[in-house]
C-alpha positions in Angstrom: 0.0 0.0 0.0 1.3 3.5 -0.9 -0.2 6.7 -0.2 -1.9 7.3 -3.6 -3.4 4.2 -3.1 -5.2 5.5 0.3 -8.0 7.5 -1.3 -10.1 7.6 1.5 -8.0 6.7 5.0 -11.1 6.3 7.2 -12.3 3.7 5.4 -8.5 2.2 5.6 -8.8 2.8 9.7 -12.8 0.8 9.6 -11.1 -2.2 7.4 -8.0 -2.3 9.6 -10.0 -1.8 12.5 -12.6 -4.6 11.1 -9.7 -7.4 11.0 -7.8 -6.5 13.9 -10.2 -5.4 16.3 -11.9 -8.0 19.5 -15.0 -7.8 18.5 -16.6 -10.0 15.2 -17.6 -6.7 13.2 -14.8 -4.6 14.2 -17.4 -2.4 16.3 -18.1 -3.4 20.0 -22.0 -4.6 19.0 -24.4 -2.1 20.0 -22.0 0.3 22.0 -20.4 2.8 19.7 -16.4 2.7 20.3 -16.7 5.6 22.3 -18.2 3.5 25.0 -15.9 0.8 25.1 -13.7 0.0 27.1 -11.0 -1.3 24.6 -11.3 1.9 22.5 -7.7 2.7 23.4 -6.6 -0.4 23.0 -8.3 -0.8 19.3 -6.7 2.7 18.2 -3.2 1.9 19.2 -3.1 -1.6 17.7 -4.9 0.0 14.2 -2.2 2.7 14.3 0.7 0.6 14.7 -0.2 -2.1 11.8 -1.2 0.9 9.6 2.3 2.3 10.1 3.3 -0.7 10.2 2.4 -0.7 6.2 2.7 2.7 5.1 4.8 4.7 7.9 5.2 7.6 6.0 1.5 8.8 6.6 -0.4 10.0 9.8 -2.9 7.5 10.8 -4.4 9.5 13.8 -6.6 11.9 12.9 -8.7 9.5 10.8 -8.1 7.2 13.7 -9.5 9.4 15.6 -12.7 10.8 13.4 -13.6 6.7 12.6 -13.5 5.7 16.9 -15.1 9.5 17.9 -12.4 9.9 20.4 
């Protein structure tokens, strides 16, 4: 993955966070991220894979806009 082929990184962030996260849809059921209690947890493992793959870009504030923190 480069950057030109990150057209949209939010929807990078809800894949990312969709395979890596603890939960089976990548959102904790009926409780928005907001109100779980993993919520930190989820963004820093989605922000280290992410620049993990493509360092070169800032992952947070789309990290940030997908989990409403």
């Amino acid at each position: 993955m480069n950057t030109a082929q990150v057209g949209d990184p939010c929807s990078v962030v809800r894949k990312t966070l969709a395979d890596l996260a603890p939960c089976e849809t990548g959102f904790p059921g009926i409780a928005s991220c907001k109100e779980c209690g993993g919520i930190h947890w989820c963004a820093d493992i989605v922000e280290k894979e992410l620049t993990r793959r493509l360092p070169s870009m800032d992952w947070a504030p789309a990290i940030r806009e997908v989990l409403g923190v």
